[in-house]
C-alpha positions as CSV (number, residue, x, y, z in Angstrom):
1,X,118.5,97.2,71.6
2,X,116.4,96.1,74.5
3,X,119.4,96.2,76.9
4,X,121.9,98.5,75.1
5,X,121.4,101.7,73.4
6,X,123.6,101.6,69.9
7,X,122.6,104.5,67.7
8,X,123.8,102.8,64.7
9,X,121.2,99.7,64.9
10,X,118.8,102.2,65.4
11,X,119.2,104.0,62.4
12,X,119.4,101.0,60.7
13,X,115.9,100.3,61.6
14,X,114.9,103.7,60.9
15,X,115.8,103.5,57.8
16,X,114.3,100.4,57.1
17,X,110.8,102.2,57.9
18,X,110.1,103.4,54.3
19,X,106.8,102.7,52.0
20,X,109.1,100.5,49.7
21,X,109.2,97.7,52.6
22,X,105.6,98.6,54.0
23,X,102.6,95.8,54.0
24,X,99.2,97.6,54.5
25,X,96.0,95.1,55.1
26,X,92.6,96.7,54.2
27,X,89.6,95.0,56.0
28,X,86.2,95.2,55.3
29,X,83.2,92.8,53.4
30,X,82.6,95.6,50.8
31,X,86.2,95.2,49.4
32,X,86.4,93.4,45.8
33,X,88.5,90.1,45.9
34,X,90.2,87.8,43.1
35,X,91.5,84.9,45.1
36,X,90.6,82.5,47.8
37,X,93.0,81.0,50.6
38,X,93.3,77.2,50.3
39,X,92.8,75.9,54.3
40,X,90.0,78.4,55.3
41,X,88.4,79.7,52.2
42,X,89.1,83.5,52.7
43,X,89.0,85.9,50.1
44,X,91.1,88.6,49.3
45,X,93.5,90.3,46.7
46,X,97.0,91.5,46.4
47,X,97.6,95.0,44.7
48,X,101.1,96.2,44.4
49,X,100.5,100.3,44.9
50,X,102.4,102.2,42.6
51,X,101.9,105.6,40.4
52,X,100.7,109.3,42.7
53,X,98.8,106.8,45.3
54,X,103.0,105.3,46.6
55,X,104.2,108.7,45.9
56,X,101.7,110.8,48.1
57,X,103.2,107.7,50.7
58,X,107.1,108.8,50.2
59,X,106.2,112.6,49.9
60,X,103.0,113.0,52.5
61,X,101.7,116.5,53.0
62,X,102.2,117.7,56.4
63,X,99.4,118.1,58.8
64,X,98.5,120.7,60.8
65,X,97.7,120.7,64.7
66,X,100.3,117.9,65.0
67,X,103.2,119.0,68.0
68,X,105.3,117.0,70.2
69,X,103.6,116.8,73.7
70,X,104.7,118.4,76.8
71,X,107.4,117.6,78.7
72,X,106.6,114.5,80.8
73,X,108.5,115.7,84.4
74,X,107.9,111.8,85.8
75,X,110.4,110.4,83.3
76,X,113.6,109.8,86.1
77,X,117.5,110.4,84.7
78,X,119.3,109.1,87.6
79,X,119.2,105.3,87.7
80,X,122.3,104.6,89.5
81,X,122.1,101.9,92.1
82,X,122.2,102.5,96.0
83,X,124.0,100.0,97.1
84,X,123.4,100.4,101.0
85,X,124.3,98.2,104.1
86,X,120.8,97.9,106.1
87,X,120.0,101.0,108.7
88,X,117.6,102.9,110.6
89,X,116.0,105.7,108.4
90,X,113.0,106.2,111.1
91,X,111.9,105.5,114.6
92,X,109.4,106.8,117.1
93,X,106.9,106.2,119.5
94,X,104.5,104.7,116.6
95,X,107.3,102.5,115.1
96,X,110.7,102.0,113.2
97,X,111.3,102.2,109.3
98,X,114.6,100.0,107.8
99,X,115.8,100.6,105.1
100,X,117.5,98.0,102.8
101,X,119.2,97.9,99.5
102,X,117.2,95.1,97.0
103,X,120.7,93.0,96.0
104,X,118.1,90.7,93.9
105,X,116.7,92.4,91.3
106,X,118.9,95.8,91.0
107,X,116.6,98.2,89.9
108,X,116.5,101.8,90.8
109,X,112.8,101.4,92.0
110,X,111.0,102.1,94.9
111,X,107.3,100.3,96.0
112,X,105.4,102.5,99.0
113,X,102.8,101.3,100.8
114,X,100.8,103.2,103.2
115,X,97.7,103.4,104.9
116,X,95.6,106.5,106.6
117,X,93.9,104.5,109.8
118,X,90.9,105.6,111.0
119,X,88.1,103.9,112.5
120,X,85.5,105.8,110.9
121,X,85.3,104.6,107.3
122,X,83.4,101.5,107.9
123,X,81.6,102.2,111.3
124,X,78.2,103.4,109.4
125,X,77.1,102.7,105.9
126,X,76.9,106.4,105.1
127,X,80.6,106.7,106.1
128,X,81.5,103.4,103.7
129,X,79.5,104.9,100.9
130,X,81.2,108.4,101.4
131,X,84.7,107.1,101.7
132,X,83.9,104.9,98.5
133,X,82.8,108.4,97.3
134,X,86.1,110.2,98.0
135,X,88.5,107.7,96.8
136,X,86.5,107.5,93.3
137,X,86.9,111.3,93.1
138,X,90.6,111.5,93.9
139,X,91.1,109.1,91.3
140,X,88.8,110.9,88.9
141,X,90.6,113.9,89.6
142,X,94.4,112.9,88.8
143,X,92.7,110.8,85.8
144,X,94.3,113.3,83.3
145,X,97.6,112.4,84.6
146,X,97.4,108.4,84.4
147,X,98.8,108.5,81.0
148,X,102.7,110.3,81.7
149,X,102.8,108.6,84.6
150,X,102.5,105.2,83.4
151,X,105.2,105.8,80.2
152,X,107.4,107.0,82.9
153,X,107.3,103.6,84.7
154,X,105.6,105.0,87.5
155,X,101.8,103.7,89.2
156,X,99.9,104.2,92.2
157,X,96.8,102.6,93.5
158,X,94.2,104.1,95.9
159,X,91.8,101.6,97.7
160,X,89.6,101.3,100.9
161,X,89.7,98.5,103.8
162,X,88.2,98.5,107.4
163,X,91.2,100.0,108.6
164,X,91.3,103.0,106.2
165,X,92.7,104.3,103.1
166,X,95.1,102.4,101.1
167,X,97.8,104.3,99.1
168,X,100.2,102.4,97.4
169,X,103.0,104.1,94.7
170,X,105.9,101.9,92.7
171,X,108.2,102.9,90.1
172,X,111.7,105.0,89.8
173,X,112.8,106.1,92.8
174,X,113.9,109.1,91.4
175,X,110.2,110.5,91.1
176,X,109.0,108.7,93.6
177,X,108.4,111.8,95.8
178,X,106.8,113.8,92.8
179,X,104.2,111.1,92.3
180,X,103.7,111.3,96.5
181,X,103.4,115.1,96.9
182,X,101.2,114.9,94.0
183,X,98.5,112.4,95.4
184,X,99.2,113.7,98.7
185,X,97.9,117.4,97.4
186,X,94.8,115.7,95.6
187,X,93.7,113.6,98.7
188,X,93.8,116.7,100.7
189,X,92.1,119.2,97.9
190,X,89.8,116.6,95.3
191,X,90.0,118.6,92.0
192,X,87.1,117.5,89.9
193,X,84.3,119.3,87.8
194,X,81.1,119.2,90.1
195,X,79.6,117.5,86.7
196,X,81.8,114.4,86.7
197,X,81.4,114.4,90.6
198,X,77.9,113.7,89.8
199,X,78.4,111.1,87.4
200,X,80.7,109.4,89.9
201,X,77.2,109.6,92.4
202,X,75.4,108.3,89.8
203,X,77.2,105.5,89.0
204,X,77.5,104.4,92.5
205,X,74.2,104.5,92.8
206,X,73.7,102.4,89.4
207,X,76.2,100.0,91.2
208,X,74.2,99.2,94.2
209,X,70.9,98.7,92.1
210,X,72.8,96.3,90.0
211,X,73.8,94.0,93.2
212,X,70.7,93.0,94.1
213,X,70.5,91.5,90.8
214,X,73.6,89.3,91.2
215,X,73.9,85.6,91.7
216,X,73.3,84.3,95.3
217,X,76.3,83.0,95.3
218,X,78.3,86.2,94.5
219,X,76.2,88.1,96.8
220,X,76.5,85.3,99.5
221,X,80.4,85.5,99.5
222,X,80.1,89.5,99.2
223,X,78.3,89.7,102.7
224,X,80.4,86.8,104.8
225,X,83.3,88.7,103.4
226,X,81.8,92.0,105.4
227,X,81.5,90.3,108.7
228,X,85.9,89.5,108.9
């Protein structure tokens, strides 16, 4: 089932998923026990669950509140392969972009990786701090979305280095350019409460406090690493 869908194995296993074949392990030292395990010396007890308690299990009530969640628009449907001789998708004064069709491990994905330059984000401490600042935000901000976008196979990464701002986005090609135009809109506009904005300050601010307690030599390789 991993590598081919057959609706008939899965129904089979559906249908194996019933209380009559269920095993349910209670933990806890307040439970009463009646025997002992030979090799370790645990305790604990086998009940078979019959009577209204394994027929409130076949017949369970329905709950209230409980929908389906919204449609996740991430999750690609074209995953046809492009199977494309090498070419030229971009060149200008700045550089050229080729394009070439992965022949080795024939997925449908796509990995970007690209980088704001500017000079700026590590020329003063109060620019490193700020930049730190920013990226923490953006990331705060599109937090709510992490979760659809990883079960659709998709992921980015935001990140600083001397040279800039790192942005890097894998998965599907298919949504690749949803995932970009949505980052893209959140590095230009942050959206994030003003009090979570503070608690990102804050926590930064705990941060730095809490390196002058490190070990020497943690601290030692953190501040050679700042003069490459």
């Amino acid at each position: 089932m991993l590598r081919k869908y057959d609706p008939i194995v899965a129904k089979a296993l559906l249908d194996t998923l019933v209380p009559e074949n269920s095993l349910v392990i209670l933990m806890a030292n307040t439970l009463e026990t009646d025997r002992t395990e030979k090799f370790y010396g645990t305790e604990y007890s086998l009940i078979q669950v019959g009577g209204d308690s394994f027929d409130q299990l076949r017949n369970p009530p329905k709950v209230e509140g409980i929908v389906y969640p919204a449609k996740n628009e991430f999750i690609p449907y074209g995953l046809t392969l492009t199977d494309e001789e090498p070419h030229l998708v971009w060149h200008d004064e700045i550089g050229k972009v080729w394009f070439k069709f992965d022949n080795r491990f024939k997925q449908p994905k796509t990995f970007l990786k690209l980088r704001i330059e500017t000079p700026r984000v590590y020329d003063t401490v109060e620019h490193v701090m700020l930049a730190k600042l920013y990226t923490a935000a953006v990331n705060e901000g599109l937090n709510e979305l992490v979760y659809p976008i990883q079960l659709s196979g998709l992921s980015y990464s935001l990140g600083l280095e001397k040279k800039g701002v790192n942005l890097s986005i894998g998965g599907y090609s298919e949504r690749i350019s949803d995932l970009l135009r949505l980052v893209s809109r959140n590095l230009l506009e942050v959206n994030i409460e003003k009090e979570k904005f503070e608690n990102l300050k804050e926590a930064m601010v705990r941060g730095l406090q809490n390196n002058k307690l490190g070990k020497a030599y943690a601290r030692g390789g953190y501040y050679s690493r700042l003069l490459w």
